[in-house]
One Martini backbone bead per residue (centre of mass of N, CA, C, O) as a GRO file, in nm:
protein
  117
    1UNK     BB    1  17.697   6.742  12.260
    2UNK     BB    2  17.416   6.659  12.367
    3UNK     BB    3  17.306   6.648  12.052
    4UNK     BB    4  17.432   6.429  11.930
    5UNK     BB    5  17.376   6.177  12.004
    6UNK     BB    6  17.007   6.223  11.985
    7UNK     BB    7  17.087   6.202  11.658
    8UNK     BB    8  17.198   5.952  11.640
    9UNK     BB    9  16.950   5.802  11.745
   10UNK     BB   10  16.732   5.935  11.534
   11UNK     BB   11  16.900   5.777  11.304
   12UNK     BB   12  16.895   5.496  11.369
   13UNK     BB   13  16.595   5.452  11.328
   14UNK     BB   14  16.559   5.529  11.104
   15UNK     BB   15  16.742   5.296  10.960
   16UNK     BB   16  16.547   5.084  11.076
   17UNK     BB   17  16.289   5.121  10.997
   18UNK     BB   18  16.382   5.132  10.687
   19UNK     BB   19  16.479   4.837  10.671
   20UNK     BB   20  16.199   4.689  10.799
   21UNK     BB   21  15.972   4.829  10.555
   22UNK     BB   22  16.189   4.879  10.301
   23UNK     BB   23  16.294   4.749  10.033
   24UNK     BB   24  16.479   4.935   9.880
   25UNK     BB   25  16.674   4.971  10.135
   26UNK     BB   26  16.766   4.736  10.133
   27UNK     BB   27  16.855   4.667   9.843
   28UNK     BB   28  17.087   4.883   9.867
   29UNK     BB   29  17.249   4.775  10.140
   30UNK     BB   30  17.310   4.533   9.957
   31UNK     BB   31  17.506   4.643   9.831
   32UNK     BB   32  17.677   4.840   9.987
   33UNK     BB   33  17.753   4.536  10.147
   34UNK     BB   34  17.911   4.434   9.857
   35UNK     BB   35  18.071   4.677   9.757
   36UNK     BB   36  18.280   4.744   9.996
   37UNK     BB   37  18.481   4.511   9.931
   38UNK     BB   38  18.479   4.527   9.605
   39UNK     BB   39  18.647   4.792   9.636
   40UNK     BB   40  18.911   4.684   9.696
   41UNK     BB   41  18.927   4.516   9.426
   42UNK     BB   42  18.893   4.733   9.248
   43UNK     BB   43  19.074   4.931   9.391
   44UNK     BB   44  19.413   5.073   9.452
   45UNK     BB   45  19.333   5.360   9.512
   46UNK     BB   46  19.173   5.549   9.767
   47UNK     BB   47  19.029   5.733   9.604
   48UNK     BB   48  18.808   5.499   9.459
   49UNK     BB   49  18.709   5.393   9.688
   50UNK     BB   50  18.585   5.622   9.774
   51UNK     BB   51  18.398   5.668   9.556
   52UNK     BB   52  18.248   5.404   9.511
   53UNK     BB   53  18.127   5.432   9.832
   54UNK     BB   54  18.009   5.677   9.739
   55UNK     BB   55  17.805   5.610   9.549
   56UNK     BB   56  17.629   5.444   9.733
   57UNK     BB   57  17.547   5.613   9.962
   58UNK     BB   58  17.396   5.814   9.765
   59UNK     BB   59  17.176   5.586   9.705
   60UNK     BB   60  17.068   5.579   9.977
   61UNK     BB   61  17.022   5.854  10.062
   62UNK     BB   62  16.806   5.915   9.840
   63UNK     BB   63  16.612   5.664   9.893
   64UNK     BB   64  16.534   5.792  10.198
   65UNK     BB   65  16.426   6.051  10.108
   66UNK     BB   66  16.201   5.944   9.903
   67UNK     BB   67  16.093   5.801  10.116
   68UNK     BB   68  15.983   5.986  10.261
   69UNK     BB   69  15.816   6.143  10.050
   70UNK     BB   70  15.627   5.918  10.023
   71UNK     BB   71  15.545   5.934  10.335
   72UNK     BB   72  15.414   6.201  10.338
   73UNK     BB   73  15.215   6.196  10.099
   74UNK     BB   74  15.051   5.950  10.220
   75UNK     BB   75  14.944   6.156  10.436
   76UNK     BB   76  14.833   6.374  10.315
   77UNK     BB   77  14.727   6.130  10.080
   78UNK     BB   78  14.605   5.842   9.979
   79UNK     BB   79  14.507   5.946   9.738
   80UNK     BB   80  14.490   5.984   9.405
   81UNK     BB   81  14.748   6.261   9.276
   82UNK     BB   82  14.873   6.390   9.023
   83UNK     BB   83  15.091   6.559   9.204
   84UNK     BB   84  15.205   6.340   9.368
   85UNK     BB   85  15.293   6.173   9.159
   86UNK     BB   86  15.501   6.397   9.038
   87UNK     BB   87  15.656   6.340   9.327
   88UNK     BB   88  15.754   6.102   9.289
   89UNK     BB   89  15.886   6.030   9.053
   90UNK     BB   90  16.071   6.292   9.138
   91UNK     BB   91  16.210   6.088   9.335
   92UNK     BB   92  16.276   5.853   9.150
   93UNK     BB   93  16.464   5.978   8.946
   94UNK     BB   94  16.673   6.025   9.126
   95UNK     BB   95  16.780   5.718   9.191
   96UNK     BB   96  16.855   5.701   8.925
   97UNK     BB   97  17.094   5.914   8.911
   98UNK     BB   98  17.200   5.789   9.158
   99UNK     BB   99  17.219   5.476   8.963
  100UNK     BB  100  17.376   5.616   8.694
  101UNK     BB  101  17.608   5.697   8.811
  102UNK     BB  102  17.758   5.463   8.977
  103UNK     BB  103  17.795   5.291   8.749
  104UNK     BB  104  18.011   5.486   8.610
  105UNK     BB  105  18.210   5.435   8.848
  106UNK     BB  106  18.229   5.147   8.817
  107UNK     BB  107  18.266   5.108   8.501
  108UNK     BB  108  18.565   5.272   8.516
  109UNK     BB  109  18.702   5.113   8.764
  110UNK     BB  110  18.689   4.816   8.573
  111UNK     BB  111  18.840   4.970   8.305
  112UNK     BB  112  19.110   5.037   8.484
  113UNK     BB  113  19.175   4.736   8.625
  114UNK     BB  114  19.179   4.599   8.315
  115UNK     BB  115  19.292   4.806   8.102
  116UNK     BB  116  19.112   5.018   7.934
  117UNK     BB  117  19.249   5.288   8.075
   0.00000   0.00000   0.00000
């Protein structure tokens, strides 16, 4: 129980900085926080809204992880190099998948709400 508290704590932190220095995290985190109450209204059934909310969770945790990648990279090198290039696209990729997925469950829920389902 000790350890869960001060990982809370550095998850926390984590979560601030990456919010106040990466655009990207802001703008998924706005998605997040429009997207949590528009799951009410969009899905009727709490498996769907729990759907919904998790594929946004997904984005925001991919671009997280992608943000460390690239934070990294930089570290290792700030000059243009090949391999980092190659390594932030397939970071970028994932987010894109990412976001290519909740697109899929959110516009599932909105023609099964609609009645197109």
């Amino acid at each position: 129980m000790d350890r869960i508290y001060p990982a809370f704590l550095n998850s926390c932190a984590g979560f601030s900085y990456a919010l106040r220095t990466e655009r990207a995290v802001r703008q998924e985190f706005a998605v997040f926080l429009a997207g949590l109450p528009l799951s009410f209204v969009v899905a009727e059934q709490g498996w769907l809204r729990l759907a919904l909310i998790l594929s946004l969770v997904a984005i925001l945790s991919i671009e997280l992880l992608n943000t460390c990648v690239e934070k990294l990279c930089d570290h290792v090198t700030p000059d243009l190099h090949q391999t980092i290039k190659v390594i932030k696209d397939m970071g970028s990729a994932a987010c894109f998948c990412a976001q290519a997925s909740a697109a899929v469950v959110w516009a599932m829920a909105l023609a099964l709400r609609a009645g197109f389902l």
